[in-house]
GUSE-419308 format. One record per residue: x negated, y, z of N, C-alpha, C in turn; residue in one letter. Coordinates in steps of 0.02 Angstrom, whole numbers, padded with zeros to 5 digits, always signed. Example, Ala and Ser with C-alpha at 12.3 -4.5 7.8 and 13.67 -1.06 7.14 Angstrom:
<recs>
-00660-00284+00390-00615-00225+00390-00660-00165+00390A -00642-00112+00354-00684-00053+00357-00645+00002+00394S 
</recs>
This chain:
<recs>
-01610-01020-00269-01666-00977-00290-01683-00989-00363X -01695-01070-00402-01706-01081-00459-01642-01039-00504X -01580-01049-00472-01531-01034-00517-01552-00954-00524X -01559-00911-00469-01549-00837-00495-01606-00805-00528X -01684-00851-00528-01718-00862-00567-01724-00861-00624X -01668-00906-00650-01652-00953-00682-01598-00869-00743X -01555-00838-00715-01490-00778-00708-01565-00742-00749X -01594-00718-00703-01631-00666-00724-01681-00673-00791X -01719-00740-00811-01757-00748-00866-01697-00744-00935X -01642-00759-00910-01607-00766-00947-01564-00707-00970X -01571-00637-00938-01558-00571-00949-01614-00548-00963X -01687-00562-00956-01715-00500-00965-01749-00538-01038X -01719-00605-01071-01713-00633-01138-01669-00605-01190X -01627-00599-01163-01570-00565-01194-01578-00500-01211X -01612-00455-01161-01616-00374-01162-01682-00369-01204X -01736-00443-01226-01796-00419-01251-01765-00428-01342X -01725-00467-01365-01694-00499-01415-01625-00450-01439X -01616-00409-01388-01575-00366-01421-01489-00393-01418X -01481-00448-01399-01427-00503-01388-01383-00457-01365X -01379-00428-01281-01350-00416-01231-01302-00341-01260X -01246-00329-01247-01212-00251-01293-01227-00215-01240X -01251-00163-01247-01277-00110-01199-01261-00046-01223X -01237-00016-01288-01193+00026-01297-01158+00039-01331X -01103+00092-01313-01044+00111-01320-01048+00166-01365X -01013+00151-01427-01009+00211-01478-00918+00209-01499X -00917+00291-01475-00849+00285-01448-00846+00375-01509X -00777+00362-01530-00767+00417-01538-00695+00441-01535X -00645+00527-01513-00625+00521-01477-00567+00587-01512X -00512+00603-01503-00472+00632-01530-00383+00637-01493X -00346+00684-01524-00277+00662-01467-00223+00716-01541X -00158+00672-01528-00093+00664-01569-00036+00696-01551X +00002+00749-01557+00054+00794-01521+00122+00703-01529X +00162+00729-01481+00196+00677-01441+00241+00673-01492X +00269+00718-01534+00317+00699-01613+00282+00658-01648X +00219+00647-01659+00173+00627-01712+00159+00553-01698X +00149+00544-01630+00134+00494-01621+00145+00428-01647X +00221+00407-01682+00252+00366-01660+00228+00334-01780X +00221+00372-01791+00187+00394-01860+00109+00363-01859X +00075+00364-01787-00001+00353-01803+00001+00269-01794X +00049+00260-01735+00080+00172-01725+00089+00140-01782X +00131+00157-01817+00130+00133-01889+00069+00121-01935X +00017+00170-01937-00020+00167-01969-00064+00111-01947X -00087+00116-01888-00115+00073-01863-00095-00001-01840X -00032+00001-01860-00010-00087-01851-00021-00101-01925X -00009-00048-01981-00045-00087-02056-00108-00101-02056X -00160-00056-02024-00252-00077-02026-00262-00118-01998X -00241-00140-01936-00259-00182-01870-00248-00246-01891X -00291-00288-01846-00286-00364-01841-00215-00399-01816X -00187-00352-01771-00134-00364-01739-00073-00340-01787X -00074-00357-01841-00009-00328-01870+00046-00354-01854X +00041-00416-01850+00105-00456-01875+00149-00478-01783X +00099-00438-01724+00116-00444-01651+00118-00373-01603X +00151-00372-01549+00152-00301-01544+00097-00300-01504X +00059-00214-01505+00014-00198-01488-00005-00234-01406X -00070-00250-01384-00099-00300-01335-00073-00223-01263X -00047-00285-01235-00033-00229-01159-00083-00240-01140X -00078-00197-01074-00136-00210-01026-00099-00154-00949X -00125-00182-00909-00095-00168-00866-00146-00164-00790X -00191-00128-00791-00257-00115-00754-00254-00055-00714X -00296-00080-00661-00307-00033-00583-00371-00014-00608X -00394+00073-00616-00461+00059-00599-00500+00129-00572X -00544+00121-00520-00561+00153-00477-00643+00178-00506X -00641+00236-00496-00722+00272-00482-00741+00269-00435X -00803+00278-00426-00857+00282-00361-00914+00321-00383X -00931+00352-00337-01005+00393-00359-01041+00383-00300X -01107+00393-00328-01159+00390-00272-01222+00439-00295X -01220+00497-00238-01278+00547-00267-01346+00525-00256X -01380+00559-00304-01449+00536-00303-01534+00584-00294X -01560+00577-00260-01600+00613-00218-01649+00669-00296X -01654+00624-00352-01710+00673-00389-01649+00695-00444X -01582+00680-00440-01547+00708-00500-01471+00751-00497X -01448+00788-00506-01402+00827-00522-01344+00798-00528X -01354+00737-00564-01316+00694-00613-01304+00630-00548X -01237+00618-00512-01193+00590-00472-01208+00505-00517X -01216+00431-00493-01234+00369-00527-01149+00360-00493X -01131+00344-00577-01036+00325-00582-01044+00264-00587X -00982+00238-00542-00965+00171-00573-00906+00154-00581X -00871+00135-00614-00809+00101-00645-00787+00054-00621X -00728+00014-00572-00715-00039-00547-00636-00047-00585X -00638-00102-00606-00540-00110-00649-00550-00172-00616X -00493-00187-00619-00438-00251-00605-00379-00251-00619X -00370-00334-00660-00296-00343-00686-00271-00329-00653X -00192-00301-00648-00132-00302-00588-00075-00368-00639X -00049-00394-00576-00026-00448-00613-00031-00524-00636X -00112-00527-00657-00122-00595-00644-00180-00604-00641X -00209-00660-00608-00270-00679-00591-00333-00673-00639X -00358-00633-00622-00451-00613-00684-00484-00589-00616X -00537-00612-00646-00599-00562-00615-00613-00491-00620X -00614-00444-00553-00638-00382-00562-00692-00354-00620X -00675-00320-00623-00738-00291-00688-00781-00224-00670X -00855-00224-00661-00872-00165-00637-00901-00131-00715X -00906-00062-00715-00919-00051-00793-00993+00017-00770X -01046+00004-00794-01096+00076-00802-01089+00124-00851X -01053+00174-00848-01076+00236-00914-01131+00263-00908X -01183+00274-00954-01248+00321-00951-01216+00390-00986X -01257+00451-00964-01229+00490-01021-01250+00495-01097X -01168+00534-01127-01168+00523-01191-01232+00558-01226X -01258+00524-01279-01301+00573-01326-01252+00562-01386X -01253+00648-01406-01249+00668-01453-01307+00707-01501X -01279+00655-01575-01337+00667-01625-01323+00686-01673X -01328+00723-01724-01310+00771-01775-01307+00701-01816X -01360+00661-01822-01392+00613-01879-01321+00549-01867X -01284+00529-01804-01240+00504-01801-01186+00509-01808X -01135+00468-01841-01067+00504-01856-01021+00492-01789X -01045+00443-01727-01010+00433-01668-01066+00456-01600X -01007+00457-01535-01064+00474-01485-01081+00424-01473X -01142+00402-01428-01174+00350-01393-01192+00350-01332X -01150+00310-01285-01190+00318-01217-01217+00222-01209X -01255+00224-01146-01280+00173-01111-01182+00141-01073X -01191+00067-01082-01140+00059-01054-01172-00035-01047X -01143-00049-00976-01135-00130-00947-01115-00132-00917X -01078-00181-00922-01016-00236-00897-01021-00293-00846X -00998-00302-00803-01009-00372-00767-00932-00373-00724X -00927-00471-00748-00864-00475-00676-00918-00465-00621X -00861-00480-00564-00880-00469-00487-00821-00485-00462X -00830-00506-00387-00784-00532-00347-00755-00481-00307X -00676-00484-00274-00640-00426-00268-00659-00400-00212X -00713-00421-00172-00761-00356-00102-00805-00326-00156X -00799-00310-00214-00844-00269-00246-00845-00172-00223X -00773-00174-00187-00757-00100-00176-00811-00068-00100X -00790-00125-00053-00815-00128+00012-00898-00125+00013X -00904-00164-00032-00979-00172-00057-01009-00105-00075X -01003-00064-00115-01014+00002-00140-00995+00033-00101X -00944+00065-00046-00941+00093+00016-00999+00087+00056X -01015+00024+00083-01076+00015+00116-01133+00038+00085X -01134+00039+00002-01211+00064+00005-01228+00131-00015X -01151+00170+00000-01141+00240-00005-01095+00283-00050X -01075+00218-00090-01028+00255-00148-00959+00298-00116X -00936+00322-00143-00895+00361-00134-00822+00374-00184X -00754+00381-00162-00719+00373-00209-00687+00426-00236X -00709+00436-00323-00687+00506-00353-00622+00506-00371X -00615+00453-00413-00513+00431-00411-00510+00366-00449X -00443+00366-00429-00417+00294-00471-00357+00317-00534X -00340+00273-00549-00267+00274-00614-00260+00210-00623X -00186+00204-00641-00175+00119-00687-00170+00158-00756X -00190+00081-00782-00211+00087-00847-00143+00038-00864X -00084+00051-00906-00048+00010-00932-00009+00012-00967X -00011-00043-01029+00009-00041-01092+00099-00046-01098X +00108+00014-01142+00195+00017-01148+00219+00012-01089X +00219+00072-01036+00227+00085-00974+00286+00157-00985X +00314+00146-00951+00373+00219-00942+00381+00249-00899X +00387+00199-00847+00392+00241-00779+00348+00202-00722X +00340+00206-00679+00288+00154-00619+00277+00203-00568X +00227+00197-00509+00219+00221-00466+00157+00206-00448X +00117+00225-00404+00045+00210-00372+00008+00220-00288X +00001+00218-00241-00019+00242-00173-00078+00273-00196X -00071+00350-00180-00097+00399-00160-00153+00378-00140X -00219+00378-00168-00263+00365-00115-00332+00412-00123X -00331+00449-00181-00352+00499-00183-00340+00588-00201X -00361+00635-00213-00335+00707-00239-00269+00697-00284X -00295+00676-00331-00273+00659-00386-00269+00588-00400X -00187+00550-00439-00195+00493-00465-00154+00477-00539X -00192+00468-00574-00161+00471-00645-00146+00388-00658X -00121+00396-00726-00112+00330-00739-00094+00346-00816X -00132+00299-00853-00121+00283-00932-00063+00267-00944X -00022+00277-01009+00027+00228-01033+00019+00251-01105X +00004+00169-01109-00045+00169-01189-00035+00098-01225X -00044+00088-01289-00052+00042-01320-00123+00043-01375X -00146-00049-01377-00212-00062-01398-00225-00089-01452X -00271-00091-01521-00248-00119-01566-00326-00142-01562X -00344-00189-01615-00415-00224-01639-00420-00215-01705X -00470-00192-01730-00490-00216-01806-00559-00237-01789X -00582-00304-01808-00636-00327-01767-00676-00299-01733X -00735-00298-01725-00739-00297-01667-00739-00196-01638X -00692-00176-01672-00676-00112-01642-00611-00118-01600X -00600-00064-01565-00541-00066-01510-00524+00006-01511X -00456+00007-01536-00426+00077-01526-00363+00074-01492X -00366+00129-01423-00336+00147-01391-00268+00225-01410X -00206+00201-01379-00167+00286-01404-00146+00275-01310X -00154+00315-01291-00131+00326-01214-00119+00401-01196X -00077+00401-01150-00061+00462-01116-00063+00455-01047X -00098+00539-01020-00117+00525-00975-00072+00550-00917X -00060+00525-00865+00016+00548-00832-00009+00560-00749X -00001+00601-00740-00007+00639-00642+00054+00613-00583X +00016+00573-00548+00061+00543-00508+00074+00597-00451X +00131+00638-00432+00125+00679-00377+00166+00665-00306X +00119+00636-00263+00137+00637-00191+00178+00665-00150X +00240+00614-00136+00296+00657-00122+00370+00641-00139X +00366+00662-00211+00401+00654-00223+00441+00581-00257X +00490+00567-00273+00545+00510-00291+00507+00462-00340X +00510+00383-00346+00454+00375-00402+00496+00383-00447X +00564+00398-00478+00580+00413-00547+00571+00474-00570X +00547+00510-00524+00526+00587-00528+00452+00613-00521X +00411+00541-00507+00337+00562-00479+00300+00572-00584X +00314+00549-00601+00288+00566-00680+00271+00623-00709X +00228+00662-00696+00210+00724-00737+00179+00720-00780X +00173+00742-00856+00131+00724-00908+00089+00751-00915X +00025+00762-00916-00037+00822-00915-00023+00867-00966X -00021+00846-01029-00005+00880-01103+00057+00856-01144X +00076+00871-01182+00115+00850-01223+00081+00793-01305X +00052+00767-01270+00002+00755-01331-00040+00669-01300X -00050+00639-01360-00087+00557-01324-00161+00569-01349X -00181+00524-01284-00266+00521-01294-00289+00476-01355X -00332+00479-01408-00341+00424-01430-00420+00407-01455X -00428+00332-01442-00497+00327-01445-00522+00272-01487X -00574+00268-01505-00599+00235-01557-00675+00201-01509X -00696+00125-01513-00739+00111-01484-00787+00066-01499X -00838+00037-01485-00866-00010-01512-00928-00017-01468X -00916-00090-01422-00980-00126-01371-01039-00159-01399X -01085-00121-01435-01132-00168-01463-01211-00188-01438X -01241-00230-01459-01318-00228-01436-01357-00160-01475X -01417-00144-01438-01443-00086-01470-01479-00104-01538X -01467-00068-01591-01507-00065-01643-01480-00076-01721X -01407-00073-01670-01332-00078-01742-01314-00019-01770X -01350+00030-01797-01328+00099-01816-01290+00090-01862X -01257+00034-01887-01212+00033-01938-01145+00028-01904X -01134+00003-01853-01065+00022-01807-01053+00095-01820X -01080+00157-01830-01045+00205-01837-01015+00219-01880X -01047+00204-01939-01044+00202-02010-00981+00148-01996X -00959+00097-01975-00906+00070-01991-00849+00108-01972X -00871+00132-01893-00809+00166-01864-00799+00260-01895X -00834+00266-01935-00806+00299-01982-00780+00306-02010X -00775+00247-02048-00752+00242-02131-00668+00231-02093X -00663+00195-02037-00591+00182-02006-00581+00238-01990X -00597+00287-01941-00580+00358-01928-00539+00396-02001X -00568+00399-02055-00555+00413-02123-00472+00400-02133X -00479+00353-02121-00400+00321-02126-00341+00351-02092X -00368+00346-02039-00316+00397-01991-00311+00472-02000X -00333+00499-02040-00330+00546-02050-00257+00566-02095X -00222+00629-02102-00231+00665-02066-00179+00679-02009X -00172+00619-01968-00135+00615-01914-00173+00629-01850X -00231+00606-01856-00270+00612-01801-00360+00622-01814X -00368+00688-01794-00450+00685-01820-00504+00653-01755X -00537+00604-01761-00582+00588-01733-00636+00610-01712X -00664+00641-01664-00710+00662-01662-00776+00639-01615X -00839+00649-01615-00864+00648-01556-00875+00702-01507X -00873+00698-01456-00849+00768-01412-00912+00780-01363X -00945+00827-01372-00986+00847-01315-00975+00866-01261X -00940+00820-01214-00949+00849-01148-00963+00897-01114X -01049+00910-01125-01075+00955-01082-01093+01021-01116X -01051+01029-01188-01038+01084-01211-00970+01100-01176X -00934+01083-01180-00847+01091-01161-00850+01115-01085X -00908+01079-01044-00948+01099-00968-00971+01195-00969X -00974+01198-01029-01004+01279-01000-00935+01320-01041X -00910+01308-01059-00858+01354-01087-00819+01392-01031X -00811+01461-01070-00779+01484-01010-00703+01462-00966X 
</recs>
């Protein structure tokens, strides 16, 4: 009892001090599949990681929703886990994005916590529900996945750092049920996702301003943008 006591003075210290990263200023853009291999380059000269090849990663990770009695708006949650070697599950919160004219990136609410691997069973029981999964994994070509929802995608992407930013180039690939796994690979587009990110405590409005001035750079291979969602939601 002292200890979770103990958990809690010690988060709601952190959240009064500004300590704790609570959001995500992400901004977001995509590279035709000739081009790509041109933006790699560029980005192994900016990056921290020059002199090693881009950080794999190789991750399971599942949605869940759970509807909610006064809102419209479905409470998501994010569950990943390494495949491969021993880490702790990771559950992740997105809030939705605001977009602000006065900002050069979007901003949503975002937290993080490990958790132990009945984290799935756990959220079943208290109603969640599962929207889909994908692996997430770095310099991937071919692979396979069990069906376990509509739809199951899977990343194959590589990650670079320039402190404490994180840029992603991934493509997103349709696993289809059925058929052969050297044949289950469908590519959604011809084209890679790419993203630009940054986990900070609130009250850093200069993170955009940094992840700007990097956006700049990449240009004009890839334009960065922040993307309104729930404009792109009413289009015909």
């Amino acid at each position: 009892l002292m200890a979770i006591s103990s958990a809690r003075e010690s988060l709601s210290h952190a959240l009064t001090n500004r300590f704790l990263p609570n959001l995500e200023y992400l901004l977001q853009g995509s590279i035709l599949d000739s081009a790509v291999e041109h933006l790699m380059h560029r980005l192994k000269g900016l990056c921290d990681n020059v002199d090693t090849s881009p950080e794999p990663f190789h991750d399971l990770e599942v949605c869940m929703s759970l509807r909610q009695a006064n809102s419209n708006q479905p409470l998501l949650l994010r569950v990943r886990r390494a495949l491969g070697r021993d880490a702790p599950f990771q559950m992740r919160y997105l809030g939705q994005p605001e977009v602000d004219i006065r900002r050069p990136t979007l901003v949503r609410s975002c937290m993080d916590c490990a958790c132990t691997n009945g984290i799935l069973d756990f959220l079943s029981e208290m109603g969640f529900r599962l929207e889909f999964e994908y692996i997430a994994k770095g310099e991937q070509r071919n692979g396979f996945t069990k069906v376990v929802a509509l739809l199951t995608l899977q990343f194959a992407g590589y990650m670079f750092r320039k402190g404490r930013m994180k840029i992603t180039v991934s493509k997103l690939i349709k696993i289809v049920p059925g058929k052969q796994q050297d044949m289950a690979n469908e590519p959604i587009s011809q084209s890679y996702i790419v993203e630009l990110s940054v986990v900070a405590p609130t009250g850093q409005e200069n993170v955009g301003e940094e992840m700007r001035v990097f956006a700049e750079q990449l240009k004009p291979l890839v334009q960065l943008e922040k993307i309104d969602y729930k404009r792109l939601g009413n289009l015909p």
